[in-house]
N, C-alpha and C positions, 0 to 999 in steps of 0.2 A: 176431515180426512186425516188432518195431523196426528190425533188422538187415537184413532183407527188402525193405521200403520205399525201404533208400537204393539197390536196383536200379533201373535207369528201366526194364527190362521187367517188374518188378512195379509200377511207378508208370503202366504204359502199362494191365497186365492188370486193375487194379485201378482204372481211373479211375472217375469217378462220371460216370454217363450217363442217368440216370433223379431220376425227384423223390425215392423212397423212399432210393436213395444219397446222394443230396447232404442230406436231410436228419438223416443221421448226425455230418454236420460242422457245419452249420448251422443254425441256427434263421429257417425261411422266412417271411411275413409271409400274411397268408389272401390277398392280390395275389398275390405270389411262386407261392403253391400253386395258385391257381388257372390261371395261363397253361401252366401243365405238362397242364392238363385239355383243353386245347385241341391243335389241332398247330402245331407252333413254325416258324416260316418259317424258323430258322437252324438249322442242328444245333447242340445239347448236349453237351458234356464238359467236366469239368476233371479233372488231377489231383489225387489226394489232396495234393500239394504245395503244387499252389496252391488248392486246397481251403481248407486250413489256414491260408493267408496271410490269407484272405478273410475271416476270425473276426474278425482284429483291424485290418481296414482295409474302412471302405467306399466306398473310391475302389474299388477293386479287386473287391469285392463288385458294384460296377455293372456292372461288365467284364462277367462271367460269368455271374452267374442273369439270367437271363429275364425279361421284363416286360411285359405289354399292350402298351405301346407300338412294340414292333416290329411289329405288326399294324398300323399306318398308316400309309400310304404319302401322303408328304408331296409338296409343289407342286416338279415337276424330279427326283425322285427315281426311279433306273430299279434293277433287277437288275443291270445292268452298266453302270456310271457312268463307267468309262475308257474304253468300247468297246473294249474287248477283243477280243472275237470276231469285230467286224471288221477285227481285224490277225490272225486265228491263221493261221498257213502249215501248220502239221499239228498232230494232235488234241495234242499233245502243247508246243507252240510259238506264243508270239505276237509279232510283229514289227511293233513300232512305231517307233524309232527307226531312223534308218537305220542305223548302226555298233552296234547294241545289240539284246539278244533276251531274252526272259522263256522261261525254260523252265521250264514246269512239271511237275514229275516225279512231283509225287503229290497227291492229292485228302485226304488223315489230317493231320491234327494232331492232338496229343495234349489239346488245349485247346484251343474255339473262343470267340475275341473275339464281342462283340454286332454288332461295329460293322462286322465284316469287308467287305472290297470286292468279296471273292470269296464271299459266302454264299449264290452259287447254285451251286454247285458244291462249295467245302469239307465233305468230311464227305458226298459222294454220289459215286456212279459217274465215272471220268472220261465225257468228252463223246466221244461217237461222232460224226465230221465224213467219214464218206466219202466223196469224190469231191472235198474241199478239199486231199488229201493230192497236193505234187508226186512224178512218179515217180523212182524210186530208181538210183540208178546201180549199177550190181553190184558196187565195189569196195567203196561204204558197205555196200550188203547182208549180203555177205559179213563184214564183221568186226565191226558188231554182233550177227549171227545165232549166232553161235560162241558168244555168251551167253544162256541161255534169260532171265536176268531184265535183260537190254539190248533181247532181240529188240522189243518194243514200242514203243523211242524209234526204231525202224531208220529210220522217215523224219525223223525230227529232225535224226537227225546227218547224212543227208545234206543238209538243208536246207542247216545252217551249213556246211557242205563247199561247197558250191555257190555260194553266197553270199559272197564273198570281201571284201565290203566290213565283215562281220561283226566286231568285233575281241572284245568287250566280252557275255557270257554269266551272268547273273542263276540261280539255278537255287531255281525255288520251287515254290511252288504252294496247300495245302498245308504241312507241315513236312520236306525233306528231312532232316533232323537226324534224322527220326523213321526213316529207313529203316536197313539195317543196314549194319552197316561195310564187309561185302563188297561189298554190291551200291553205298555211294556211293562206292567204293575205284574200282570198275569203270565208274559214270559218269563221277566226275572224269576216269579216267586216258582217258577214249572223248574227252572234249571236250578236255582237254590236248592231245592228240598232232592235234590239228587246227592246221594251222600259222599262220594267219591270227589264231588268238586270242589274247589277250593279256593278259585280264582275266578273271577265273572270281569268280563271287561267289556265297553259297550264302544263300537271305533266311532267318530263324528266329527263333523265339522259343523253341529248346529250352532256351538259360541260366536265362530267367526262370522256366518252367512246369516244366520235366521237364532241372533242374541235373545230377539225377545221371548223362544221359546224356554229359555232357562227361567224360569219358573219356581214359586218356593214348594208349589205340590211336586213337580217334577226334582227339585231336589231331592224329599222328602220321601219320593220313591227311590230316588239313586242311593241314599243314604241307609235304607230299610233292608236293601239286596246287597250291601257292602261291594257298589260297584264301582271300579276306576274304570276312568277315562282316558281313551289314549285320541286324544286330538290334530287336528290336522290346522299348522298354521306353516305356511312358507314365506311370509313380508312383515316387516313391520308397521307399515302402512294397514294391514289388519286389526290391528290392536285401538278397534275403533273406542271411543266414550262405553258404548254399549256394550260390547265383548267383554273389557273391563269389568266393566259392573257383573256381569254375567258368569264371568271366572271368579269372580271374587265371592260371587253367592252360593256361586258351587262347592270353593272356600270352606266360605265360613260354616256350612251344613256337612262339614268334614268329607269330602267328596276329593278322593287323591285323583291327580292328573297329571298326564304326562305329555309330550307333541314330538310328533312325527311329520320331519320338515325334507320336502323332495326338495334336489338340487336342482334348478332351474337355471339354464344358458338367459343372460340377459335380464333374470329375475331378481336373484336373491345370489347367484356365484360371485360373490366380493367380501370380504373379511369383517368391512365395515357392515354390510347388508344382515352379516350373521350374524356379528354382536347383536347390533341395535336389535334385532328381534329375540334372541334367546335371553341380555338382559329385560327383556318387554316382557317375555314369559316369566321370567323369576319373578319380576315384582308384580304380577298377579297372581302368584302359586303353581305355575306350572313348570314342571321340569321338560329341557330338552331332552329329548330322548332320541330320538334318531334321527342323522340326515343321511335321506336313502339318495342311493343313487338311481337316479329314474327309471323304470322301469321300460325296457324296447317293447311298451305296445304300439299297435300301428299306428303309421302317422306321428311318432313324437321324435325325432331325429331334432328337429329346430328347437326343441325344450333341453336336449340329453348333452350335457358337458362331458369333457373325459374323465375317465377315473383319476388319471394325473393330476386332472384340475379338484377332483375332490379331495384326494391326499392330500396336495397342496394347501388348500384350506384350512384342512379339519387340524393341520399340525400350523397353519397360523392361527390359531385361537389359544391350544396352549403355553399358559406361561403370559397373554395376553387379554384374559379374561377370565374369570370366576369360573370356578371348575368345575361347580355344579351347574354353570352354561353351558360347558359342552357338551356335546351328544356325542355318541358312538358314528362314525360314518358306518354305511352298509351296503352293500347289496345283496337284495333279493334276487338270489340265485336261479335264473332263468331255468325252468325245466322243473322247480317245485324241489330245490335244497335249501330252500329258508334263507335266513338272515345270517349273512355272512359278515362278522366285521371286520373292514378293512385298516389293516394299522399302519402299511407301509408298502412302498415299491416292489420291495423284495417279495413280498408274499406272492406277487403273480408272475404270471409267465404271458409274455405277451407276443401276439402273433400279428400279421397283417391287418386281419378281419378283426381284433378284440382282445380280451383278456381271458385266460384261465386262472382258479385259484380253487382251494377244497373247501367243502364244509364241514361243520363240525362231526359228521360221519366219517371223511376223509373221501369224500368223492370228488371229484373232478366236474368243474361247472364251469359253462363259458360265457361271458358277456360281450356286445358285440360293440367293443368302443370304438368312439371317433378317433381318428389321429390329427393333432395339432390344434 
């Protein structure tokens, strides 16, 4: 079985999805067991991988098992805190930015975060949107159709075919890392040969949770579509033996990468926390790139620090670490204004219930922070 495990389609087939699996690896708390007796607002998985990891880290242990407190739903807190769905252009597509697009191509991850943005959908049926779908031109028709495991995005790509202001393509959802090499061989090369794009980026967490999926043909495809990677790492304590190896092959087959680190209350909010992980990231190849500030979907109040607490931080690392360690703080502007970066106190206006600040349209966005 030791041999076996270092497959990621036996780290997929084998993940732990239930209480009685997880507590093979774990030893749960009578809390822990009990919110399994209940039904869980977020879907459940890890792998045995990061199964494993979660023994000897309880940063990372919060990540994953379950808790009471995602059954409360806190002051501002919605299911969909980026609005989302009021940008989706087909079931498969959401278009918020004007030159930029979120394709999401699959509802599976191998490992669901607690904290996820998407936990009304990750881990269930894509979303059925009939009658939001624009109509399809016959020549997109036509050459996604020629694929039975393309036919589904066929209004997507004619979306961005049509759209010519489009440059810059995200493709998430979901874990696409998690699909198979065929089928992301055939997406890439469907959004490549679109002439107006320029930018292909694919979001994941397969390095951290499911390493063994990095792969030299999956490189080999990443590298064929000239695609970066914007990765999800929040601890140091992830920066397993395998990750390593697994960032470093992505590396060495010229495959640029960057990470996107939420702020976690109790996780990773300490100066020391931050370094040790963003120098983690440079000496594997990947750059810090943003530490967002969590996102108020439901149930995540006990993950969400103040913005305070984020400024404070993100200006203790300057001047105290490697420059190209730091990331931009941010928030994603609740309501669907994108990524706003936050540089200092003064930029917001703070009220009882939260903070207000603009984005780079100049609108007005509120976030609904803790005080103290």
């Amino acid at each position: 079985m030791e041999s076996i495990s270092h497959d990621w389609k036996w780290q997929i087939a084998n993940r732990i999805a239930t209480r009685e699996q997880l507590e093979e690896y774990i030893e749960l708390t009578e809390e822990e067991r009990a919110v399994f007796d209940g039904e869980l607002p977020l879907s459940f998985a890890v792998t045995p991988h990061y199964a494993n990891l979660t023994r000897n880290s309880e940063a990372l242990r919060k990540t994953v098992i379950p808790v009471g407190a995602e059954n409360n739903v806190g002051t501002g807190e919605l299911a969909d805190p980026l609005g989302e769905e009021d940008h989706r252009a087909t079931p498969h597509l959401i278009h918020t930015y004007p030159d930029k697009v979120l394709f999401l191509a699959t509802t599976f991850c191998s490992t669901y975060c607690r904290y996820c943005t998407r936990s009304r959908m990750v881990g269930k049926p894509q979303l059925n949107l009939e009658g939001r779908v624009p109509s399809r031109p016959p020549s997109a028709m036509n050459q996604s159709e020629q694929s039975p495991a393309l036919q589904k995005y066929a209004d997507t790509f004619a979306y961005i075919e049509a759209h010519t202001e489009i440059r810059d393509v995200l493709i998430s959802g979901g874990d696409p890392l998690t699909m198979t090499d065929s089928v992301l061989d055939e997406l890439l090369s469907r959004v490549r040969n679109i002439p107006h794009i320029r930018m292909v980026r694919i979001g994941s967490k397969v390095p951290v949770v499911l390493p063994q999926r990095i792969t030299d043909d999956l490189c080999s495809i990443l590298r064929k579509h000239r695609v970066w990677l914007s990765l999800h790492f929040i601890h140091a304590d992830e920066l397993s033996p395998e990750t390593q190896e697994a960032c470093r092959k992505l590396s060495d087959h010229g495959i640029g990468m960057v990470s996107q680190t939420v702020l976690l209350k109790g996780i990773n909010d300490t100066p020391e926390a931050l370094k040790d992980l963003f120098y983690g990231l440079l000496e594997i190849n990947v750059k810090p790139y943003y530490l967002l500030q969590c996102d108020p979907v439901q149930g995540s109040e006990h993950f969400r620090t103040t913005v305070d607490k984020g400024i404070e931080l993100i200006q203790s690392l300057h001047g105290h670490i490697c420059g190209l360690a730091v990331p931009q703080y941010v928030i994603d502007a609740p309501g669907g204004g994108g990524k706003v970066p936050i540089l200092g106190k003064e930029q917001l206006t703070r009220t009882a219930e939260g903070v207000a600040f603009k984005n780079y349209l100049g609108k007005e966005y509120f976030y609904p922070d803790q005080i103290g």
